[in-house]
C-alpha positions as CSV (number, residue, x, y, z in Angstrom):
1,X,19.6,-12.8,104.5
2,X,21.7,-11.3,107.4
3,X,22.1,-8.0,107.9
4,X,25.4,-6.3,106.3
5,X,28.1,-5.9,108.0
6,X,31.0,-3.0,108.3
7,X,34.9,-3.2,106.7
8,X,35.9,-3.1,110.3
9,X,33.8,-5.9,112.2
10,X,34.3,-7.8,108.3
11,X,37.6,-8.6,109.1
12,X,37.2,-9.0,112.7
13,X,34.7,-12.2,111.9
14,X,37.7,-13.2,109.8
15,X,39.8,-14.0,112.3
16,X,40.4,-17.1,114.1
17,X,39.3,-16.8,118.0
18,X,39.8,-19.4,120.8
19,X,38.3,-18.7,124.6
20,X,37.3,-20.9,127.7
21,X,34.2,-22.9,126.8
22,X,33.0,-24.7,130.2
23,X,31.8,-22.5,133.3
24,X,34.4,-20.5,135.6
25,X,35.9,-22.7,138.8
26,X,36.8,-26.2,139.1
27,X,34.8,-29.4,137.2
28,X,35.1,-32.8,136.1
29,X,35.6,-31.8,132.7
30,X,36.7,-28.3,131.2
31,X,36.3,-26.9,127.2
32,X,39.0,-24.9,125.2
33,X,36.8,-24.0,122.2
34,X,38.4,-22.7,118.9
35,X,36.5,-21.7,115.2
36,X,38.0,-20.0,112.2
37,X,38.2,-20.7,108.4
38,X,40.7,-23.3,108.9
39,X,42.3,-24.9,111.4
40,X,43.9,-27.4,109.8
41,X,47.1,-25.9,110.8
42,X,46.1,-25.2,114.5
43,X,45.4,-28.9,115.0
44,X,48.9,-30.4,113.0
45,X,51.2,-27.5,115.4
46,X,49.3,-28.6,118.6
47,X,49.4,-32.9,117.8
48,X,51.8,-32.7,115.2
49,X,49.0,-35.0,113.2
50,X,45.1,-34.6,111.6
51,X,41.8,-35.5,113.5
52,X,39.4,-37.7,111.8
53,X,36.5,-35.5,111.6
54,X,33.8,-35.5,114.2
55,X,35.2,-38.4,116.1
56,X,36.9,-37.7,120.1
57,X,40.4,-38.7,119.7
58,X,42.5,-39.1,123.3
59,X,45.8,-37.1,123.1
60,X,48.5,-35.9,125.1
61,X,48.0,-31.9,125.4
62,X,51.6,-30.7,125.1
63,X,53.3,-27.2,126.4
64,X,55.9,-25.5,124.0
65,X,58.9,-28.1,125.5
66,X,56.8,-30.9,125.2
67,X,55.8,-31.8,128.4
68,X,52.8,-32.9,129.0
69,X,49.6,-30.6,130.3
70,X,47.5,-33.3,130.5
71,X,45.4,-36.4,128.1
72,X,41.8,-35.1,127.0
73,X,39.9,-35.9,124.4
74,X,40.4,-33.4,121.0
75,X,37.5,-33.2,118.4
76,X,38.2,-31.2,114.8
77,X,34.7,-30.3,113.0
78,X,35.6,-29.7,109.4
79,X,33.3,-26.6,108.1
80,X,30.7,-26.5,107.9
81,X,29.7,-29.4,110.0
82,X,30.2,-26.7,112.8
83,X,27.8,-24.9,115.8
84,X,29.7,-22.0,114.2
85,X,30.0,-23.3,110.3
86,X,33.7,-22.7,110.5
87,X,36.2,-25.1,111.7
88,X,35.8,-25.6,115.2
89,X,38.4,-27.8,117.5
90,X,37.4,-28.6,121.0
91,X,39.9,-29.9,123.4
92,X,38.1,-31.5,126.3
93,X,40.4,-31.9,129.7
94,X,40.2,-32.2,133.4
95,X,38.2,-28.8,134.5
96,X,41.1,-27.2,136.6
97,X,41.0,-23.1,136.2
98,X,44.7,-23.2,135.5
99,X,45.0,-26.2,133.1
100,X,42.4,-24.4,130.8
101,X,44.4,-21.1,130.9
102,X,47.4,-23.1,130.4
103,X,45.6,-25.0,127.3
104,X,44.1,-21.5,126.1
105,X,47.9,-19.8,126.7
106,X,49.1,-23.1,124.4
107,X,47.0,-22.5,121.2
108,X,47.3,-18.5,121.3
109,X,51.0,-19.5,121.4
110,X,50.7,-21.6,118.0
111,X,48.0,-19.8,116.1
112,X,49.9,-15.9,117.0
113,X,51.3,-16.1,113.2
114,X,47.4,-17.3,112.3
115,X,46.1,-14.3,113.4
116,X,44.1,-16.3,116.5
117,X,43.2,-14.1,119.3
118,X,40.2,-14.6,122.2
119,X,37.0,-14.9,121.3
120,X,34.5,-11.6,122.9
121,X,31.9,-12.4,124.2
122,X,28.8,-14.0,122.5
123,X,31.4,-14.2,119.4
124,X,31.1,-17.8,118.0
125,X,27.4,-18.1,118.8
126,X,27.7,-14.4,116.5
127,X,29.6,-16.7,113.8
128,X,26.9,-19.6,113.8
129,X,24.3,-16.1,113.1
130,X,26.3,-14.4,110.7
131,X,26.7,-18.6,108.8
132,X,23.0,-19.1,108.5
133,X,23.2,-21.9,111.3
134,X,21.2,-19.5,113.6
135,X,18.9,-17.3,113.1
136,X,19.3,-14.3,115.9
137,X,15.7,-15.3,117.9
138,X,17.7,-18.8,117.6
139,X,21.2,-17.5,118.8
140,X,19.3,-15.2,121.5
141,X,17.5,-18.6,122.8
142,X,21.1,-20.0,123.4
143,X,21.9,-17.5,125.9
144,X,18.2,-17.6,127.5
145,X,18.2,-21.1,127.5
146,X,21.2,-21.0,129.5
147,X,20.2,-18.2,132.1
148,X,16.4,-19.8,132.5
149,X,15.7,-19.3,136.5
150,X,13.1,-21.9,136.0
151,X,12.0,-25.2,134.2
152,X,9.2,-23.6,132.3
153,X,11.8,-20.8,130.8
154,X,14.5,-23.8,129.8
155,X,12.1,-25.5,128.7
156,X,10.6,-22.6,126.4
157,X,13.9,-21.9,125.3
158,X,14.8,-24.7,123.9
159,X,11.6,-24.4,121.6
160,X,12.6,-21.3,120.5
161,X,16.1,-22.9,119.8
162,X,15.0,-25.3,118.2
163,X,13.2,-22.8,115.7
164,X,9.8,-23.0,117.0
165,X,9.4,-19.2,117.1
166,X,11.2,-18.5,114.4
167,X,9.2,-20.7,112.3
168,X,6.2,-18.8,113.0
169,X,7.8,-15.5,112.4
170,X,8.8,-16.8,108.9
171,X,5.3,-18.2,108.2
172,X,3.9,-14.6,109.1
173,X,6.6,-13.0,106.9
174,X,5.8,-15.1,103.7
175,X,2.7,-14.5,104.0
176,X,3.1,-10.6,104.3
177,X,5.4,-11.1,101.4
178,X,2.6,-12.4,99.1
179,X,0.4,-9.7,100.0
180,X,3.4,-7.0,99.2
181,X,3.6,-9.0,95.5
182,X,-0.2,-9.0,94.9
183,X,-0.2,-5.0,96.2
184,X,2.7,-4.5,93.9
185,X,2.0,-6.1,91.1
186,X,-1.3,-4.1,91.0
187,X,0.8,-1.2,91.3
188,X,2.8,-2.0,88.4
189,X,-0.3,-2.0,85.6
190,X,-2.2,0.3,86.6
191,X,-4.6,0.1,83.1
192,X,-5.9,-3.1,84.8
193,X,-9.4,-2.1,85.7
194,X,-10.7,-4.4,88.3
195,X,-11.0,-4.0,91.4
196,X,-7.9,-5.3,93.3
197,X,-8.7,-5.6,96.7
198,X,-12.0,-7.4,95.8
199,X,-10.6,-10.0,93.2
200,X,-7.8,-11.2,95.3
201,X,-9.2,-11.0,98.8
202,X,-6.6,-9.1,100.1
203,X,-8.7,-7.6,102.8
204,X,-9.7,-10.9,104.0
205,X,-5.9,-11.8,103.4
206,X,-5.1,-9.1,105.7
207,X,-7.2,-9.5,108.4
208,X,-6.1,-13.2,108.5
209,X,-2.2,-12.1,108.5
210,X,-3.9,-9.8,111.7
211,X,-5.6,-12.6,113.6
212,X,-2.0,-14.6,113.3
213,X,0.2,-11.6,114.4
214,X,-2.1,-10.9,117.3
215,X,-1.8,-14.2,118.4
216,X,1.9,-14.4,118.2
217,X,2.1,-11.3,120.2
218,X,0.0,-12.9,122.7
219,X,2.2,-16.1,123.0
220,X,5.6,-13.8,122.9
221,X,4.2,-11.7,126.1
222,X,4.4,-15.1,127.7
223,X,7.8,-16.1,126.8
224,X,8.7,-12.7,127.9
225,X,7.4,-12.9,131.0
226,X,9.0,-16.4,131.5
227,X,12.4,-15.0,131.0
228,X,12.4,-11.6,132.5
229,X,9.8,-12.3,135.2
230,X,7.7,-9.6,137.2
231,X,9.2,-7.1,139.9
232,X,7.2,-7.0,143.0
233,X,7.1,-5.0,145.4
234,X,5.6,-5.3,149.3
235,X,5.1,-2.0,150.8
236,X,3.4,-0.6,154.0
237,X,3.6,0.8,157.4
238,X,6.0,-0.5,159.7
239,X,5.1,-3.8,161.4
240,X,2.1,-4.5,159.2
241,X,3.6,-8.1,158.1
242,X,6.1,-7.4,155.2
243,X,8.8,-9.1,155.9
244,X,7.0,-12.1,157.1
245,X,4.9,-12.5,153.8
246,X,8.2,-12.5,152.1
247,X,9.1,-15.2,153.6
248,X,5.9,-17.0,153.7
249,X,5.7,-16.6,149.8
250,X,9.8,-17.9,149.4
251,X,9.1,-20.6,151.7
252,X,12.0,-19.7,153.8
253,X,13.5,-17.1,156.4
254,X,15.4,-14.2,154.3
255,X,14.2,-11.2,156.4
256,X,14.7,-11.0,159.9
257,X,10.9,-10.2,161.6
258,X,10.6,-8.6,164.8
259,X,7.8,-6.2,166.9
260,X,9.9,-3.3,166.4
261,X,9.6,-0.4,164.0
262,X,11.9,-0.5,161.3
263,X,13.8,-3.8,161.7
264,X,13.9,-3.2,157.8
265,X,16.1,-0.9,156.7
266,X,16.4,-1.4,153.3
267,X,15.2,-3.4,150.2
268,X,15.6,-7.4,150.8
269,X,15.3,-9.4,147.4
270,X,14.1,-12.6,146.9
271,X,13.3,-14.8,143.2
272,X,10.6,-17.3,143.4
273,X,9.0,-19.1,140.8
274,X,4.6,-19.4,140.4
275,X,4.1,-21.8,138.2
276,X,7.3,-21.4,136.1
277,X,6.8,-17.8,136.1
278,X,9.9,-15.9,138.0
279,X,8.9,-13.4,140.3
280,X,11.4,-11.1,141.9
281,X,10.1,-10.3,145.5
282,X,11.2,-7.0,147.2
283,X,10.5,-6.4,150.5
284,X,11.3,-2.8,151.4
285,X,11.5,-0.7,154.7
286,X,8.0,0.4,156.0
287,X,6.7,3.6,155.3
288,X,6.3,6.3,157.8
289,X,6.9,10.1,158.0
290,X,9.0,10.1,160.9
291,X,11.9,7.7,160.4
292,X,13.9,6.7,163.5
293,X,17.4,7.7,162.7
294,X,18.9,8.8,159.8
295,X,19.6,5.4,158.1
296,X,16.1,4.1,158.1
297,X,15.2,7.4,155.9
298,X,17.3,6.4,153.4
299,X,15.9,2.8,153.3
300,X,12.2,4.6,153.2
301,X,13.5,7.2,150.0
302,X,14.9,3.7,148.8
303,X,11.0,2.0,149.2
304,X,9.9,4.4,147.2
305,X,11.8,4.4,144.3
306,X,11.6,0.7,144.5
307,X,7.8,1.6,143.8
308,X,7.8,3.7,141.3
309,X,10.5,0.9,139.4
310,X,7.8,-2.2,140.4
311,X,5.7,-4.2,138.0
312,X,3.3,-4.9,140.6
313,X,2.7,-3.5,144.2
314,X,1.3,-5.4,146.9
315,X,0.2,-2.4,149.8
316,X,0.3,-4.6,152.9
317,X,-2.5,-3.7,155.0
318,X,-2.6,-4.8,159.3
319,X,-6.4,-5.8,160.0
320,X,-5.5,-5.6,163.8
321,X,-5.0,-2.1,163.4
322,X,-8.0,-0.7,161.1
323,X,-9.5,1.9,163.0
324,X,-7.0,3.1,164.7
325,X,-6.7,7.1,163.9
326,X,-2.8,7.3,163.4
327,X,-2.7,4.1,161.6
328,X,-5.4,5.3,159.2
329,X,-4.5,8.5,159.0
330,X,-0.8,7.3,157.8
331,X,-2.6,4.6,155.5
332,X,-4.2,8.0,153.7
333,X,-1.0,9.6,153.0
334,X,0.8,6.4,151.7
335,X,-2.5,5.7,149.2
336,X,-2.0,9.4,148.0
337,X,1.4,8.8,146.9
338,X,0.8,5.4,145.2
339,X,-0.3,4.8,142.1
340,X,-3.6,3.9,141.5
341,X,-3.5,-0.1,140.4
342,X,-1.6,-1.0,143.7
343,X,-2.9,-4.5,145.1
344,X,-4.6,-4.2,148.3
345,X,-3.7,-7.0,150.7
346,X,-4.7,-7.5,154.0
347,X,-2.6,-9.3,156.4
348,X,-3.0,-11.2,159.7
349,X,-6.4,-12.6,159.0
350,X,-5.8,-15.0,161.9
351,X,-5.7,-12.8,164.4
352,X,-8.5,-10.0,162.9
353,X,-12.5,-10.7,163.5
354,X,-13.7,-7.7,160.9
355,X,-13.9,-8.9,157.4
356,X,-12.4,-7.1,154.1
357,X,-13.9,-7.1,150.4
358,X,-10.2,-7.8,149.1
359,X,-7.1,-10.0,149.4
360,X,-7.2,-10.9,153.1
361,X,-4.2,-13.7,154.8
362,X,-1.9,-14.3,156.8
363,X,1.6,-14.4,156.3
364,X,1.8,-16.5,159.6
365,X,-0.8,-19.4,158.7
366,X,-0.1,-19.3,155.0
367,X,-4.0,-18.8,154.9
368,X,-4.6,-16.5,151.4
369,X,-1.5,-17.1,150.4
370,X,-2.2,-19.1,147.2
371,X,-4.9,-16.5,146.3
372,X,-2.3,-14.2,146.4
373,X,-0.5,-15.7,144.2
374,X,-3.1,-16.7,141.7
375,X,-3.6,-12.9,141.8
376,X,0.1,-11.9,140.9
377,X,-0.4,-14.2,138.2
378,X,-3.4,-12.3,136.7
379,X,-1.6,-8.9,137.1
380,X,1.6,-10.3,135.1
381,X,-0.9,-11.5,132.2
382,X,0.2,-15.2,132.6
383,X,-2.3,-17.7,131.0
384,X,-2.4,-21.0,133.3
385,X,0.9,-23.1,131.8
386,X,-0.3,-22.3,127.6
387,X,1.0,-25.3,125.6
388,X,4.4,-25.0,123.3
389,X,4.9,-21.0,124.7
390,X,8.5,-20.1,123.3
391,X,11.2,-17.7,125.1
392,X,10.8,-14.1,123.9
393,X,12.6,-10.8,125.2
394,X,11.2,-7.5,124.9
395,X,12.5,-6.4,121.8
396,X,10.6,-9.5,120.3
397,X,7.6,-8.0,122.1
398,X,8.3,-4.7,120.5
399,X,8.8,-5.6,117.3
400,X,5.7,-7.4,116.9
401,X,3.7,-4.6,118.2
402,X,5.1,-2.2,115.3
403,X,4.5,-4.6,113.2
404,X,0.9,-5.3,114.2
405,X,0.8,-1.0,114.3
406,X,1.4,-1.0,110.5
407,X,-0.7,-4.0,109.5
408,X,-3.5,-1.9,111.2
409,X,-2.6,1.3,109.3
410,X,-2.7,-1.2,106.2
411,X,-6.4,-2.0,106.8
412,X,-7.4,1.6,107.2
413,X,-6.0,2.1,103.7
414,X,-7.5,-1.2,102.2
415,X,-10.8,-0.3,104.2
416,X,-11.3,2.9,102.2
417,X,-13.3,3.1,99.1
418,X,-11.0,4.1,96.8
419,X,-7.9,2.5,98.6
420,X,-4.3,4.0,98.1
421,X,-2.7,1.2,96.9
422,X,0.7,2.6,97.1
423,X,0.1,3.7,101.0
424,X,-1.6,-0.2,101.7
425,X,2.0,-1.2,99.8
426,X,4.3,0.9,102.1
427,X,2.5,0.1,105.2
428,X,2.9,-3.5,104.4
429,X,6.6,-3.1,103.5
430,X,7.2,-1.3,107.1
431,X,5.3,-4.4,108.8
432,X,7.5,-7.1,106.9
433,X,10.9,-5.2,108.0
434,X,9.4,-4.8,112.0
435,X,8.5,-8.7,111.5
436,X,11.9,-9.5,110.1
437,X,14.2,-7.6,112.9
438,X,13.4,-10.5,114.8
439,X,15.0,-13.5,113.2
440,X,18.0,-10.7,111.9
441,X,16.8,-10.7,108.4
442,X,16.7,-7.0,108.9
443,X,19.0,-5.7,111.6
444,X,20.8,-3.4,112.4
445,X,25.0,-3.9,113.0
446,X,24.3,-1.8,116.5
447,X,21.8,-4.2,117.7
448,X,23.6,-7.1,117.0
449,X,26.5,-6.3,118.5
450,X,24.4,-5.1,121.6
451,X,22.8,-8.3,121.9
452,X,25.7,-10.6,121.3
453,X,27.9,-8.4,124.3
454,X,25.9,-9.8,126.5
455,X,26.7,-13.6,126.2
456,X,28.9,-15.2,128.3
457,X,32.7,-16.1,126.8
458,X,33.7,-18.6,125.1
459,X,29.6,-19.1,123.9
């Protein structure tokens, strides 16, 4: 059951929209994608005949004095046989920029009187939500699916699209649910003397519906880490090998290195992938108190608030220099300002004789470098490639976690000796709405239309 919507955005999902389906820029083939209640009369003013349904028909597509835009194919999808569940008409043609604007131009032209205007953003994957074709951890795998940086994200995305997640989500819910009617029922004839929680096993019940939400949470920290990644961040003293293991980790030359003191002067960027994982490299100017002009200082401020935003930092370390008094003396004031689960690494093994309890390589060689990484890997929580992980965001993340919050605030009550069985009820209530923001069974009209903003056009 979706979550109700507003007079205003009521009519708004009334109306028929059109937009630009196919990427910006030139392509073999380009999509002007329509849906609305019906369209019947959008297809007969732009061919002047019906479609058979579902089936490509090859047409001339026609400007206002009847010359000809160009022949693509035209397909009509009755409702609801729809991605949206409304009528949808998609008019395949050659992928030109201006065609499609000319195609898109053409049908707001004979749909004005219809009320058809551009789609927003997100709007018909929005429609196929608000038909039941979707739910929203379905409709929010659409867009992940196709901004995945990696394989591993794509292909957890399309698990979650194809209801993978969901499905768990629903068989935590129902199960909640049964609890709530067992708690409730309880509730509601009081005069039955027996002991409740005994005679239907709720605690066990509960503790089961615990064991399963844990790990779900568990599996959804994956899939969010698979879409949104980890930011990373190298920091050190000048000349201590950042740059270089920046590129040694990307595989390729994206900062320039030289022997001179702040060559970096500000934060270079750089997404690579560890084992499907996306990890978004920063390499930042080094750190000194003494900057040598006025434009490396602001690349060192910049360094550290690139710390303070970081996931995980890697504090390079130079093993040619360890003893040296200015060097360690520097190496003090930096560690006083870091926070305390920074990840020691200790660079240019090649060259260094003393050994370190720690991450020691070289950004040269490549020697430590998959240790390294192994190591990021453990930081970011990632379980070595789990089997049938789904796509999750952080809101999934969140919700769970409240919903796990309650479920534990449940078992206190249950645990007690003469157990509040209104308190057990509410808390179980307060985990079933948490569990149900989300597939959308309980959302909000603000979050939809915050998460639905942030599609592309014309999806």
């Amino acid at each position: 059951m979706r979550a109700a919507a507003s007079s205003g955005s009521l009519s708004r999902h009334l109306d028929p929209i059109v937009a630009v389906a196919s990427a910006p820029g030139r392509g073999a083939v380009g999509i002007v994608r329509a849906s609305g209640r019906d369209l019947s009369t959008l297809v007969q003013r732009l061919f002047g005949r019906a479609l058979p349904p579902r089936q490509a028909t090859l047409l001339p597509f026609k400007a206002a004095d009847g010359s000809e835009l160009d022949r693509g194919l035209a397909i009509h999808f009755p409702a609801p046989h729809s991605y949206t569940g409304e009528d949808v008409l998609e008019l395949q043609a050659h992928g030109g920029s201006v065609l499609l604007q000319l195609l898109l131009a053409r049908c707001l032209e004979v749909g004005a009187d219809m009320g058809l205007r551009l789609a927003a953003p997100g709007e018909f994957t929005e429609r196929a939500f608000l038909n039941d074709k979707l739910d929203l951890a379905q409709a929010e795998a659409v867009a992940d699916l196709i901004d995945a940086s990696t394989e591993a994200a794509a292909r957890s995305a399309a698990r979650s699209l194809s209801g993978g997640f969901s499905q768990g989500v629903d068989a935590l819910s129902e199960r909640i649910v049964r609890l709530r009617m067992l708690v409730e029922a309880t509730l509601d004839f009081p005069e039955e003397e027996i002991d409740f929680l005994e005679q239907a096993g709720a605690r066990a019940q509960l503790a089961s519906i615990v064991q399963a939400v844990d790990e779900t949470l568990g599996s959804a920290r994956q899939g969010a880490l698979l879409r949104e990644g980890l930011q990373v961040v190298i920091a050190g003293q000048p000349n201590v090998g950042k740059s270089s293991l920046l590129n040694a980790l990307a595989g390729a030359e994206l900062a320039i290195v030289t022997a001179i003191p702040g060559t970096t002067r500000d934060k270079v960027a750089q997404t690579i992938q560890i084992e499907g994982v996306p990890l978004h490299i920063v390499d930042t100017a080094g750190l000194r108190e003494q900057a040598g002009d006025e434009v490396e200082q602001i690349g060192i401020v910049r360094s550290w608030q690139a710390i303070a935003d970081a996931d995980a930092v890697l504090l390079l370390h130079d093993l040619t220099r360890r003893g040296e008094p200015a060097y360690e003396a520097a190496e003090q004031a930096i560690a006083e300002r870091l926070p305390a689960d920074v990840v020691h690494v200790y660079n240019k093994a090649d060259l260094a004789t003393a050994e370190v309890a720690g991450l020691s390589l070289s950004a040269r060689t490549g020697e430590g470098l998959q240790a390294l990484r192994e190591e990021l890997l453990r930081r970011a929580g990632w379980q070595s490639r789990p089997e049938g992980v789904f796509i999750a965001r952080t809101r999934h993340v969140q919700a769970l976690q409240r919903t796990r919050g309650h479920l534990a605030l449940a078992q206190g009550h249950a645990a007690q000796r003469d157990a509040a069985l209104d308190l057990l009820a509410e808390e179980l209530r307060l985990a079933h709405g948490a569990l149900g923001e989300i597939t959308g069974s309980f959302s909000s009209e603000d979050l939809l239309g915050e998460i639905f903003s942030r599609f592309c056009i014309g999806k």
